[in-house]
C-alpha positions as CSV (number, residue, x, y, z in Angstrom):
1,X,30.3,-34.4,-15.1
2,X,28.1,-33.5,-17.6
3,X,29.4,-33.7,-21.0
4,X,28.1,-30.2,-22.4
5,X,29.3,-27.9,-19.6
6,X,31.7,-25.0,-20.1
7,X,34.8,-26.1,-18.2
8,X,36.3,-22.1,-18.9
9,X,32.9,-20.9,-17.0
10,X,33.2,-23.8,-14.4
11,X,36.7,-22.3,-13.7
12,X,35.5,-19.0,-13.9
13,X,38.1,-17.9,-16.4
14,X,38.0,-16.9,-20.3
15,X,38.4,-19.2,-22.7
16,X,41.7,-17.6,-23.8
17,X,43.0,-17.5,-20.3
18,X,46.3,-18.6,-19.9
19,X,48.1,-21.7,-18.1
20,X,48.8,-19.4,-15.4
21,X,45.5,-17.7,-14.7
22,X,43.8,-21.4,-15.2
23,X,46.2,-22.7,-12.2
24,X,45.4,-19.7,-10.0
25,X,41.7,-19.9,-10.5
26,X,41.8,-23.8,-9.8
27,X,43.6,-23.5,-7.1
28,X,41.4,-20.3,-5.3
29,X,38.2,-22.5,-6.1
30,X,39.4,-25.8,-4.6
31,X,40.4,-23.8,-1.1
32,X,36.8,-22.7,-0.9
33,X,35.4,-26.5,-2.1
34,X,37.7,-28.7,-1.5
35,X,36.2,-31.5,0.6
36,X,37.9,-31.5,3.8
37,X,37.3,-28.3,4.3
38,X,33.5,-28.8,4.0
39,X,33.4,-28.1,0.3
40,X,31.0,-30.7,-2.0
41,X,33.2,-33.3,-3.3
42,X,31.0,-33.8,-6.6
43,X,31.9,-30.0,-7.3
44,X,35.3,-30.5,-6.2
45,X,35.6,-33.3,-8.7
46,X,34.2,-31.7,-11.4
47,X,36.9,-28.8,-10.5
48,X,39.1,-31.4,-10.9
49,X,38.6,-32.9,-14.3
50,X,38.3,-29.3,-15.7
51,X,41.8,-28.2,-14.6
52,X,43.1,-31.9,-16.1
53,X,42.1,-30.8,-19.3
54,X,42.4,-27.1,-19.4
55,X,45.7,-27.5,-18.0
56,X,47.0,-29.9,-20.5
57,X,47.7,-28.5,-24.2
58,X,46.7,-31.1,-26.2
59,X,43.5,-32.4,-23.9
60,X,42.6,-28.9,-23.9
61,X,43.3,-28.2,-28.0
62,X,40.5,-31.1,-28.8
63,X,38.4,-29.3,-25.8
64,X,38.2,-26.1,-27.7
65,X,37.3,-28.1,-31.0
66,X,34.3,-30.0,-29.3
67,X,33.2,-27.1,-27.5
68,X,33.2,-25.1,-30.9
69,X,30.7,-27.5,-32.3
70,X,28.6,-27.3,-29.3
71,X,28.5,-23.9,-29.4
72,X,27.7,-24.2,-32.9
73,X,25.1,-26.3,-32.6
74,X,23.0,-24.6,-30.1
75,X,23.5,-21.7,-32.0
76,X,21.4,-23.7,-34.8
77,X,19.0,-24.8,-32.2
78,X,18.4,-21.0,-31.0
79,X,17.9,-19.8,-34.2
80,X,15.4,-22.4,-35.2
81,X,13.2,-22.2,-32.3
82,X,13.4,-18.2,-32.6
83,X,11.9,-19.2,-36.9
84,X,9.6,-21.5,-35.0
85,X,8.0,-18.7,-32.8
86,X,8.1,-16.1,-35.6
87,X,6.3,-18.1,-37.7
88,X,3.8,-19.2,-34.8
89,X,3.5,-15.3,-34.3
90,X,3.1,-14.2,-38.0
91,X,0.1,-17.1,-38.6
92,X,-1.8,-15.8,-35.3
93,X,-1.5,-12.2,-37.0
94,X,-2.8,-13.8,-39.9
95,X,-5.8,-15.4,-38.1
96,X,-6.3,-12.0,-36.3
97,X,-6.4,-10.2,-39.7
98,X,-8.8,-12.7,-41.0
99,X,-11.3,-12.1,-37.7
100,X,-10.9,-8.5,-38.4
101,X,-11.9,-8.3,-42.4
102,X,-14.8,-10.5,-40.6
103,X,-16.0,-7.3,-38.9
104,X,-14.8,-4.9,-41.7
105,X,-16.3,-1.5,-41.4
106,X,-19.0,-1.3,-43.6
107,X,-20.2,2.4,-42.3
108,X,-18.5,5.5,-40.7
109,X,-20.0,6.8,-37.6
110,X,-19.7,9.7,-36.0
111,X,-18.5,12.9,-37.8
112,X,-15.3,14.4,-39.8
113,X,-13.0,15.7,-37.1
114,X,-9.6,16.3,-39.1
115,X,-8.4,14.5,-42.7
116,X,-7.0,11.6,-40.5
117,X,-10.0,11.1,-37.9
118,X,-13.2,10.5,-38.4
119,X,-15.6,9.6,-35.5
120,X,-13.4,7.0,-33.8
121,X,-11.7,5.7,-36.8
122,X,-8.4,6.4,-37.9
123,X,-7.1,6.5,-41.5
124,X,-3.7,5.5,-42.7
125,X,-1.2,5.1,-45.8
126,X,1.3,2.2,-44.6
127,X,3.5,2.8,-47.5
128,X,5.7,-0.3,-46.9
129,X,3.3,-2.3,-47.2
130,X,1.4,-1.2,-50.0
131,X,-1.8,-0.3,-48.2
132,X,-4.5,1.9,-46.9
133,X,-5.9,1.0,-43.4
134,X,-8.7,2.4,-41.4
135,X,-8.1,1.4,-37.3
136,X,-10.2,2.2,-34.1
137,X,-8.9,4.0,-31.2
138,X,-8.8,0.0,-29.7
139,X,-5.8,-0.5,-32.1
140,X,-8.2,-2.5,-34.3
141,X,-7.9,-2.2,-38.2
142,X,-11.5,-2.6,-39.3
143,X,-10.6,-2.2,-42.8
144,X,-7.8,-2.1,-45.3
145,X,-7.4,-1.7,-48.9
146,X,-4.5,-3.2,-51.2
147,X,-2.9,-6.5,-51.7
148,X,-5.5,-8.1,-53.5
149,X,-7.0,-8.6,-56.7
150,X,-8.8,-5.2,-57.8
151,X,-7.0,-3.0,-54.9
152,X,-3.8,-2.5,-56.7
153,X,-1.5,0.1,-54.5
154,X,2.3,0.8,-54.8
155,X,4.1,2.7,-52.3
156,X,0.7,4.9,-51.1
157,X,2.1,8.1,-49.9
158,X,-0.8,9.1,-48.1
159,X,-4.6,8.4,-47.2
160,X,-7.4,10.8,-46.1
161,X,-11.1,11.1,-45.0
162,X,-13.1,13.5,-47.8
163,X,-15.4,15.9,-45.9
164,X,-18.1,13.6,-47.8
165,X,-17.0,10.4,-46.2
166,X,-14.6,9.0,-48.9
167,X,-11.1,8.1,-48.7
168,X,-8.8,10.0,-50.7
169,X,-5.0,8.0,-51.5
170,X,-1.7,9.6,-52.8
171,X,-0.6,6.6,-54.8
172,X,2.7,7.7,-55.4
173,X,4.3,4.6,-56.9
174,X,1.2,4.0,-59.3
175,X,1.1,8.0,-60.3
176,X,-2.7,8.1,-59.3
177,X,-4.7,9.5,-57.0
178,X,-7.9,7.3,-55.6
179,X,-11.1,8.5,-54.1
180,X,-12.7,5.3,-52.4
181,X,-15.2,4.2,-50.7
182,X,-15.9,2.0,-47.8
183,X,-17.1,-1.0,-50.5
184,X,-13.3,-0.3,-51.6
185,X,-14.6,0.3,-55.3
186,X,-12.7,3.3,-57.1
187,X,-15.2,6.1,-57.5
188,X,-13.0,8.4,-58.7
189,X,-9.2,8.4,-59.9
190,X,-6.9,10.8,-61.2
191,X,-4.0,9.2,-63.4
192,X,-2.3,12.3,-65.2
193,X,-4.2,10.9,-68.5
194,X,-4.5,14.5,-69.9
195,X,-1.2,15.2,-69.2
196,X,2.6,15.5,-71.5
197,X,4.3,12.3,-71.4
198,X,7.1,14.3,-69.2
199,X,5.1,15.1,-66.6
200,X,3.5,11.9,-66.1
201,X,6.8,10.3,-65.7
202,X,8.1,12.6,-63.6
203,X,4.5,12.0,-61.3
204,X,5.0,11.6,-57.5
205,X,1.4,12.4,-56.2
206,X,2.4,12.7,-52.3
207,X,-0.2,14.8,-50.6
208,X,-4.0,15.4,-51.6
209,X,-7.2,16.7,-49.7
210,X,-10.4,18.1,-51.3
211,X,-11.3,21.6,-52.2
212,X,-14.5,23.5,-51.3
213,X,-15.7,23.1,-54.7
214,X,-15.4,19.4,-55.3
215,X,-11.7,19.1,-56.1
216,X,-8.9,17.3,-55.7
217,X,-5.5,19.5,-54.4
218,X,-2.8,17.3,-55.4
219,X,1.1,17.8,-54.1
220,X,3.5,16.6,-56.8
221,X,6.9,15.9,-55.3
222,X,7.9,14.3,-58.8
223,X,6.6,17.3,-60.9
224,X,7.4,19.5,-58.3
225,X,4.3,21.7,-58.2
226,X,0.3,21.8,-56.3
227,X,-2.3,21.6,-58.4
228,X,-6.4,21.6,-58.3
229,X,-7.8,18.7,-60.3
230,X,-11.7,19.3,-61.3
231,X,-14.3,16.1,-60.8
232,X,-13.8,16.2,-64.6
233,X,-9.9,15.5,-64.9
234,X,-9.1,19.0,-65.8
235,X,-6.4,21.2,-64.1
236,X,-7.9,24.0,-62.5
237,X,-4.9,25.9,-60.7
238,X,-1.7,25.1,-60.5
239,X,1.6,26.9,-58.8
240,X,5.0,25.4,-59.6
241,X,7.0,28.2,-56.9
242,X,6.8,30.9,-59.4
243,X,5.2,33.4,-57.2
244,X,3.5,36.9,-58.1
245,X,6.0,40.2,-58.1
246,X,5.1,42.4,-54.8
247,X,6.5,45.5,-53.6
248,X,8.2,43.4,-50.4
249,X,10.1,41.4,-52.6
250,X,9.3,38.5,-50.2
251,X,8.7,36.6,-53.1
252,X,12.2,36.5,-54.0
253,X,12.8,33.6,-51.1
254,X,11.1,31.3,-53.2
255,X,13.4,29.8,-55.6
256,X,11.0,28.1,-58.0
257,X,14.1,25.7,-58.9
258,X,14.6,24.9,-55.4
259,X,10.2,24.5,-54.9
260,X,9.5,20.9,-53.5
261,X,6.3,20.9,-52.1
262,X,4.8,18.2,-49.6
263,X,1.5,19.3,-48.4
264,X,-0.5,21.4,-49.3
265,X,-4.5,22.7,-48.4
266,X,-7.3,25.2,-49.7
267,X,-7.8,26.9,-46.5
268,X,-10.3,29.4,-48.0
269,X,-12.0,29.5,-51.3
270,X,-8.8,30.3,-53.6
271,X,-6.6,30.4,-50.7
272,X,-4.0,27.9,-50.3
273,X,-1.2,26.6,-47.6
274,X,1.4,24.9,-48.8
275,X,4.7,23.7,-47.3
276,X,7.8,23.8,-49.4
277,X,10.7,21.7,-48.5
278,X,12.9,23.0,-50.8
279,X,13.2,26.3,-50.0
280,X,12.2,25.1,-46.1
281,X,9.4,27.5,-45.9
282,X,5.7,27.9,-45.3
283,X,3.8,30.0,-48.0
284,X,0.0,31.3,-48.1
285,X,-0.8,32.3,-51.2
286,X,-3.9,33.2,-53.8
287,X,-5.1,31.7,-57.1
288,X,-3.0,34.3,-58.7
289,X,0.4,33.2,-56.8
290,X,0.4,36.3,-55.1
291,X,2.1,36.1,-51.4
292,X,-0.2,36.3,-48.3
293,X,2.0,35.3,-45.7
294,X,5.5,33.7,-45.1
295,X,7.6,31.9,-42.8
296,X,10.1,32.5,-41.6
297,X,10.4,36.1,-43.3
298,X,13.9,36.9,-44.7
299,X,15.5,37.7,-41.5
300,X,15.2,34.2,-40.3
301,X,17.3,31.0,-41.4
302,X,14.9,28.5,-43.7
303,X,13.5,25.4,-42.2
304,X,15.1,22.4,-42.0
305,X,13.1,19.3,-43.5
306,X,10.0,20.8,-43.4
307,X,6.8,18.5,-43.7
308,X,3.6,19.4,-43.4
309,X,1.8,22.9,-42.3
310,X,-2.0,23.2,-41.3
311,X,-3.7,26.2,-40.2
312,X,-5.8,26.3,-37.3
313,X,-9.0,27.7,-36.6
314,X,-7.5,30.6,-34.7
315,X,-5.4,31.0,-38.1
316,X,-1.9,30.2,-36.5
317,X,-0.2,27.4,-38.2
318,X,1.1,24.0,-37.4
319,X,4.5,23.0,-39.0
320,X,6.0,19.5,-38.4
321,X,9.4,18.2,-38.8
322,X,11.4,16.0,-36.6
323,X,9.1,18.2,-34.0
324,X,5.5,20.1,-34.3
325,X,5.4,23.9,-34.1
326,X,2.9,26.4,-33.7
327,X,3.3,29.9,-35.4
328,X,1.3,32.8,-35.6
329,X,0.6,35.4,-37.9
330,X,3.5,37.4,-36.7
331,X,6.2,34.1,-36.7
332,X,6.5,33.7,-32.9
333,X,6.4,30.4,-32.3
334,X,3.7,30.5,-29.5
335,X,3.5,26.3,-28.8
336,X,6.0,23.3,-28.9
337,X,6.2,19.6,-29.0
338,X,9.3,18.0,-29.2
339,X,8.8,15.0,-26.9
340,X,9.7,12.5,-29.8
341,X,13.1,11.0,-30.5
342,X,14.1,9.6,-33.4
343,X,11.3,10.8,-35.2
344,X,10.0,12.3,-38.3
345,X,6.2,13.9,-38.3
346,X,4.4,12.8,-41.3
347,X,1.0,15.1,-40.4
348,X,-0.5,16.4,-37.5
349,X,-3.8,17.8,-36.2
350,X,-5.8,19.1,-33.4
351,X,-8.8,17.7,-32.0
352,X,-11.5,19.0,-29.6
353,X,-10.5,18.7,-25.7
354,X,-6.8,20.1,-25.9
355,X,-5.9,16.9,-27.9
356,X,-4.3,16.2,-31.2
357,X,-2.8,13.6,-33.1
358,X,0.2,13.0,-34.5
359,X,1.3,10.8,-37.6
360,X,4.8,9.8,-37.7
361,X,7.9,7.4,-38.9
362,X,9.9,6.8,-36.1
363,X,13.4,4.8,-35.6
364,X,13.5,1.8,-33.8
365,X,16.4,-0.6,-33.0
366,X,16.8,-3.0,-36.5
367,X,14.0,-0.8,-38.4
368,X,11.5,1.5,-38.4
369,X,7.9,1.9,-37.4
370,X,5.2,3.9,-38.8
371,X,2.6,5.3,-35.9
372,X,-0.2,7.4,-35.2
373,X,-0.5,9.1,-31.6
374,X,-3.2,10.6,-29.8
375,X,-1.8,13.5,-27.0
376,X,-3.2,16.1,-24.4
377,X,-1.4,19.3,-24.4
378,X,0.5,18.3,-21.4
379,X,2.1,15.5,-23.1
380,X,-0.1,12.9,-22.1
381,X,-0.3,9.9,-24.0
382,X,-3.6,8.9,-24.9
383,X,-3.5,6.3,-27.9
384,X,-0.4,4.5,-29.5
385,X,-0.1,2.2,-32.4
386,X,2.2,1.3,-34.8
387,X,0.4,0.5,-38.6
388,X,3.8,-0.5,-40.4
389,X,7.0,-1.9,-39.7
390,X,9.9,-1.9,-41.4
391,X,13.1,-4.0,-40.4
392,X,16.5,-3.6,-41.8
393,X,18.0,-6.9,-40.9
């Protein structure tokens, strides 16, 4: 008999199993292997010995103890072959990395399609891992940016294409925003130098994208405001949810205590979108803070978690959550996807052909992945990636 097998499993019982339920197993396996009634006698032996000890207290006491340690030990083994093979998988994503700075993109192609596409290059904000990737729709990342000397980045909220062909980054844990370029040298950076000392501790820059005169739009979870940054580091606008007095009195839904704002764009010259969490609504609103358009209008519960809202060419909006909505200018929700579980939607935007693409976190077993997803309008999957992952155990 082999000296590691499971006598309890042999037997076919648990390893708690009584004397009684031992002896009734043993004896319903010998009547089918017993020997003389054409059963293997090798089997039948091993039956044998197993019942011997099981069935005898003190045998089967030092039994338990050995097979403990066994257990134990392979236990050890498991886990060290499963360190073996993680670090065999983590050095051949190392030596993949290193092929891929090889080929680094060193030029853009093709045109600016939405703040996260350009051509057939993605950009991306892996905040978990303090870094700024561009990726192919292969799955490829041509380039990256942080981790190394010179390209400093702590907790990057978020990363976009400039209509110019920069790369803007929210650097939220640094309190600066970057404007790079594909050489990854800084060539422009906002760092809240002309700023109180209040507000530039209180700075979370989480959102940014470029205004039609050469600015910088930057949402402030920290400071809890949106604000315009000239190419000269002056403050241009600003709104911190203190909106304009109108005769509708939609203005008094905005709480400016309650404002948290987490993206925000210049849709027109002087015209901006913003999403604010806090008071879970979507506001359009002029240089002068005066109200355009709301939603949802008083009559209608606030949004729940709110993340991000874009306008669309037709001027309905997109609003993302733990799903992605489309609005128009009346507040009918005219479009729906809600195809993702577990999820969170970072961004989201649509592309020529009845596609889009969709940034988000999403929950997986023992952590979380970050992801970026090209769709059809039918649902259709078209490109899927995951750019960060992070595990909780």
């Amino acid at each position: 008999m082999d000296d590691a097998e499971d006598l309890y499993a042999l037997l076919q019982v648990h390893a708690k199993a009584s004397p009684e339920v031992i002896k009734k197993a043993y004896y319903t396996l010998m009547q089918k292997n017993h020997p003389d009634r054409g059963g293997d006698l090798q089997l039948a032996q091993r039956i044998n010995h197993a019942y011997d000890i099981l069935n005898d207290p003190e045998r089967r006491k030092r039994y338990d103890l050995w097979r403990a340690k066994i257990q134990r030990q392979r236990e050890m083994v498991k886990q060290e072959h499963a360190q073996q093979a993680r670090k065999a998988k983590e050095k051949a994503q190392e030596q993949a990395a290193l092929k891929a700075e090889q080929a680094e993109l060193k030029k853009l192609e093709g045109s600016f399609q939405t703040p996260a596409l350009w051509g057939q290059h993605l950009v991306m904000a892996d905040e978990r891992g303090h870094r700024v990737l561009i990726m192919n729709l292969k799955g490829e990342v041509v380039w990256k940016y942080g981790k190394q000397v010179g390209q400093s980045l702590k907790k990057p909220r978020l990363a976009h294409f400039s209509k110019e062909g920069k790369i803007l980054v929210a650097d939220c844990g640094q309190q600066q925003v970057l404007k790079l370029n594909l050489k990854k040298q800084t060539v422009w950076s906002y760092t809240y130098q002309n700023q109180s000392v209040q507000m530039r501790a209180q700075a979370q820059p989480a959102f940014v994208d470029g205004t039609e005169n050469g600015g910088i739009l930057v949402t402030d979870t920290g400071n809890r405001m949106v604000f315009e940054v000239t190419p000269d580091h002056q403050i241009a606008w600003q709104f911190n949810g203190q909106l304009a007095f109108n005769l509708k009195l939609s203005h008094l839904l905005i709480k400016p205590e309650l404002f948290m704002p987490v993206s925000a764009f210049e849709v027109e010259p002087g015209l901006y979108l913003i999403a604010d969490q806090g008071n879970g609504r979507i506001l359009l609103l002029n240089r002068k803070g005066k109200l355009v358009w709301i939603y949802p209008e008083k009559k209608n519960e606030s949004l729940r978690a709110v993340n991000f809202a874009y306008r669309l060419k037709s001027g309905n909006i997109w609003i993302t959550s733990d799903k992605l909505i489309e609005v128009n200018t009346k507040g009918e929700v005219v479009w729906e996807y809600s195809k993702l579980n577990d999820s969170d939607i970072k961004q989201a935007y649509p592309l020529t052909e009845s596609r889009f693409l969709v940034d988000f976190s999403h929950l997986v077993k023992r952590g979380i992945n970050q992801e970026m997803m090209m769709l059809d309008h039918a649902g259709k999957i078209l490109f899927r990636h995951y750019y960060s992952q992070h595990r909780f155990i």
